[in-house]
N, C-alpha and C positions, 0 to 999 in steps of 0.2 A: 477821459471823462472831463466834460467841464465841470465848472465852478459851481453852478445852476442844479446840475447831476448830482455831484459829489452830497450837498447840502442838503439836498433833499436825502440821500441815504442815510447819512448823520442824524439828520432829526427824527427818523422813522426809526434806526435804533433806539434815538438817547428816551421816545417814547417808550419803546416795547421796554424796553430796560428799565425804566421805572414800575411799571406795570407789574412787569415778570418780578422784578426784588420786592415790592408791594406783593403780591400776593404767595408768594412764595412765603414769607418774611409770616405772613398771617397761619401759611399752614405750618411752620417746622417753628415758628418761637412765640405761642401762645401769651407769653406775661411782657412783663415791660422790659427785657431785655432784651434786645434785638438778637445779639449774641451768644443770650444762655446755649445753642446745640454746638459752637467751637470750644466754648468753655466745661460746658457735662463730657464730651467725649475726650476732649485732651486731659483729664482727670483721670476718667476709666482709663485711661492708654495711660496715664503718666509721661506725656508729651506736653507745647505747649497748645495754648488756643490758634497761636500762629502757623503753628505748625499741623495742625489740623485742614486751616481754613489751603495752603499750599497743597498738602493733596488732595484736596479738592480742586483747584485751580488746575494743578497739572492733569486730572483726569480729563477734567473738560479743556484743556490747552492740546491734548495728545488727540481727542478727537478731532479737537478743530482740523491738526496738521494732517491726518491722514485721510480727512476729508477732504481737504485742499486739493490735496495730492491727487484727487480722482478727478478726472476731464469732466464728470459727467454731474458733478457733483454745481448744484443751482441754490440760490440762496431763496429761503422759506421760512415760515416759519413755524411748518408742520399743523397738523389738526390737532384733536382733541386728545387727552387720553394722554398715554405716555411716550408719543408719538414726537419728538423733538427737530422741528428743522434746525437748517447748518444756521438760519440765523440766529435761530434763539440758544445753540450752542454757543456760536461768540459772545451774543448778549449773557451767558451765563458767566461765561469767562470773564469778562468785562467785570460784571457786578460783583466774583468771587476778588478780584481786584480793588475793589471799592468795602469789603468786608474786609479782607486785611489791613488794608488803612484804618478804619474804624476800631482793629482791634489793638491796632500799634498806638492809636489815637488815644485810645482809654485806657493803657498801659503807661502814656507818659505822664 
């Protein structure tokens, strides 16, 4: 893949990715905390927030790979509904990436 190729894929995630954490961000954490759902559930679990926002991460990392793993398997970014293409899988994995930073962030 050239350079020309590669760049254009890059910036049509690093959109969707903001997009997808945006509006995501709007439906699961209502008030001014971005982070209040790793922090309510690692409470109820008595775990921490980090460790919350990690099994998350690996749910959607496990998909990615065994998507991968299939020949047939095309990048998308699925339709409406709960319907997820493989891209906006990585784009989740990505962003569940960018939450743990932010929660190690506001830890220090």
């Amino acid at each position: 893949m050239d350079r020309d190729k590669f760049e254009k894929v890059y910036k049509e995630f690093e959109e969707m990715e903001r997009n997808l954490l945006l509006t995501k961000r709007s439906e699961y954490a209502k008030d001014e905390d971005c982070l209040i759902n790793f922090k309510t559930t690692a409470s109820q679990l008595g775990v921490t927030p980090e460790e919350v926002c990690l099994v998350f991460l690996m749910k959607h990392t496990q998909a990615v790979a065994k998507a991968a793993m299939k020949s047939d398997t095309r990048l998308g970014w699925g339709g409406t509904g709960s319907i997820e293409g493989f891209s906006q899988r990585i784009s989740d994995a990505r962003n569940y990436l960018i939450l743990l930073a932010a929660l190690i962030k506001e830890r220090e």
